[in-house]
NUBARO-668041 format. One record per residue: residue number from 1; residue in three letters; y, z, x of N, C-alpha, C, CB in turn. Coordinates in steps of 0.02 Angstrom, whole numbers. Glycine has a CB too. Example, Ala and Ser with C-alpha at 12.3 -4.5 7.8 and 13.67 -1.06 7.14 Angstrom:
2
ATOM  seq  type     n.y     n.z     n.x    ca.y    ca.z    ca.x     c.y     c.z     c.x    cb.y    cb.z    cb.x
ATOM    1   ala    -284     390     660    -225     390     615    -165     390     660    -224     452     565
ATOM    2   ser    -112     354     642     -53     357     684       2     394     645     -30     286     704
REM end
This chain:
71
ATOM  seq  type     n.y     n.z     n.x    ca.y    ca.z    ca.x     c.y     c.z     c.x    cb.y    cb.z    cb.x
ATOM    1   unk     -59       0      42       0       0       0      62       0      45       0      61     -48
ATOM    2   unk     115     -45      20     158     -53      67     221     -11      16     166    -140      94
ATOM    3   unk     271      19      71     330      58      50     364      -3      27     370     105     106
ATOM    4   unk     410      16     -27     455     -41     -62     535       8     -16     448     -43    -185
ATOM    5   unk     557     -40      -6     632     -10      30     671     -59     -10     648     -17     129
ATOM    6   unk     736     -41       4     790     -75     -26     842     -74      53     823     -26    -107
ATOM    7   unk     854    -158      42     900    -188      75     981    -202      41     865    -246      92
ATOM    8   unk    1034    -144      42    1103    -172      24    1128    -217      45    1146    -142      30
ATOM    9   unk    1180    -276      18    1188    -328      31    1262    -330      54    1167    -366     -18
ATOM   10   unk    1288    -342      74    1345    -349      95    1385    -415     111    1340    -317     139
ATOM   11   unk    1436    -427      66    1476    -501      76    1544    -480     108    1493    -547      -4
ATOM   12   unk    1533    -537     167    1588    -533     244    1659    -565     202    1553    -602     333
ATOM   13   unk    1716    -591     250    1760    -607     230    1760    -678     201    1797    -593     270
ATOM   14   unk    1704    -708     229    1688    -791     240    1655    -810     205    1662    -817     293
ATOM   15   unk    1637    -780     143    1556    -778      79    1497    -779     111    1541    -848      23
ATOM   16   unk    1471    -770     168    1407    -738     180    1409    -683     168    1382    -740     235
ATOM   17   unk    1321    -673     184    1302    -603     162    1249    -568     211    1271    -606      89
ATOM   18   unk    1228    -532     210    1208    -487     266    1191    -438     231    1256    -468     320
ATOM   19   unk    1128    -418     254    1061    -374     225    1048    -325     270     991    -415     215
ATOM   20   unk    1054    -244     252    1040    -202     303     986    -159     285    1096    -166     321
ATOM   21   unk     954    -139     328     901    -104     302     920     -30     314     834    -126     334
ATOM   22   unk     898      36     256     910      72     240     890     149     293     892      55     183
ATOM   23   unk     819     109     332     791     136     352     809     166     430     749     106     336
ATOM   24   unk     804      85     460     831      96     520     914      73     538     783      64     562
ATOM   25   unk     950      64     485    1015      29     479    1010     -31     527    1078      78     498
ATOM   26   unk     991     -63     530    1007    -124     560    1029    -182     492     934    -146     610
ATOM   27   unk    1065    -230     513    1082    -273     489    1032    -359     527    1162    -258     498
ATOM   28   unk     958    -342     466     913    -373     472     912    -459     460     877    -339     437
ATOM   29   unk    1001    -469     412     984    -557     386    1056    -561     395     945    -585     290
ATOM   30   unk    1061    -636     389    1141    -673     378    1129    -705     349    1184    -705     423
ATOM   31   unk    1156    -747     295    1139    -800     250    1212    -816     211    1074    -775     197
ATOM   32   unk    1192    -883     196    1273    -892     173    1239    -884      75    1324   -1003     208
ATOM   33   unk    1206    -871      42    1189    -835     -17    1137    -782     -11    1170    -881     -64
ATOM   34   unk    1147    -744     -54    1108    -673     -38    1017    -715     -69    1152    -579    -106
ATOM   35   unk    1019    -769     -97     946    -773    -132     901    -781     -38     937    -868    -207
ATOM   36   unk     945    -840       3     923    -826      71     889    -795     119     947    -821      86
ATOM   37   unk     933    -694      95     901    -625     123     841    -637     107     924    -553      93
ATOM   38   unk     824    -660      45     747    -608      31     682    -612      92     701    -642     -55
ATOM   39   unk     697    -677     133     640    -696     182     628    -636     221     657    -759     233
ATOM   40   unk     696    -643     261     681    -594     309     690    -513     285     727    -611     370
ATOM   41   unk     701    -500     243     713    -433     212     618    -429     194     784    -433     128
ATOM   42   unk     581    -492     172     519    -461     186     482    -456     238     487    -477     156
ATOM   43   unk     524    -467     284     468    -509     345     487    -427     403     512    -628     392
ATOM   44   unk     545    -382     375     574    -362     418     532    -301     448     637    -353     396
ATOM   45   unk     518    -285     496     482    -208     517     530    -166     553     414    -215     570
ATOM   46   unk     544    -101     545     575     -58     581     548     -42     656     577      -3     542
ATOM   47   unk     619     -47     701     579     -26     771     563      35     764     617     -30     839
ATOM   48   unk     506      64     788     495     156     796     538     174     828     431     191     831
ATOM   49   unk     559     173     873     597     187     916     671     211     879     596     128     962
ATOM   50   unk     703     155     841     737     177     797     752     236     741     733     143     782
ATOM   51   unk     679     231     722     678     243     647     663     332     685     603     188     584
ATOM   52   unk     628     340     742     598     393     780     688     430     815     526     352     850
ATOM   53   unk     722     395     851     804     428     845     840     456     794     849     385     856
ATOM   54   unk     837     400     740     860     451     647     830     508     639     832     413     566
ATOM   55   unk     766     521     640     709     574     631     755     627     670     622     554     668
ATOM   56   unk     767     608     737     775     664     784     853     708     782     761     630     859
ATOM   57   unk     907     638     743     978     661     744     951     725     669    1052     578     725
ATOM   58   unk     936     703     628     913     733     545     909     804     590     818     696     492
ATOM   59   unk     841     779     626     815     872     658     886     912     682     751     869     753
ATOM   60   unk     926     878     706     955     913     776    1031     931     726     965     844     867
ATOM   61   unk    1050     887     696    1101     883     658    1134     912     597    1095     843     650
ATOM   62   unk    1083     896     569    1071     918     456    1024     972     463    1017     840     384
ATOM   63   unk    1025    1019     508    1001    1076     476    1046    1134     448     959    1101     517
ATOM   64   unk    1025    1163     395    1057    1210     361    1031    1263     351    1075    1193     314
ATOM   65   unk    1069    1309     344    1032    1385     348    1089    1423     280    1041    1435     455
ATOM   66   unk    1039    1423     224    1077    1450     142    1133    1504     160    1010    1498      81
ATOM   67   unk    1106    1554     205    1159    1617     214    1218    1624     248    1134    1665     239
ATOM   68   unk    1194    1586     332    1252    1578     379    1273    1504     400    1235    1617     444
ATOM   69   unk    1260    1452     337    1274    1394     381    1239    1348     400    1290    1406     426
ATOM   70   unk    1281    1314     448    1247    1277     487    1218    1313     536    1281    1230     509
ATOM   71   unk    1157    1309     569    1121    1343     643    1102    1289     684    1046    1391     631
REM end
């Protein structure tokens, strides 16, 4: 079973569009119509490496502690 993600689309100043992925934020497509994205928005795989740095800022970053805060 494959994860369904969602790619936001984004239109530049020039009417292209550009597809980022949610996961590892990269900006995975360019296309001058968004029907274009869908190729590579399926074709796309996250580097680990990436997706393994987000993991680590989350750890180091967004932790919260209910009583005193941030720790």
């Amino acid at each position: 079973m494959t994860k369904s993600r969602i790619y936001p689309h984004r239109q530049n100043k020039d009417g292209s569009y550009e597809s980022i992925c949610m996961t590892c934020f990269l900006t995975i497509s360019h296309a001058n119509t968004e029907t274009e994205l869908k190729g590579q928005e399926e074709a796309h795989l996250c580097l680990p490496s990436l997706v393994s740095k987000r993991a680590d800022y989350k750890r180091e970053h967004l932790k919260f502690d209910v009583t005193h805060g941030h720790i």
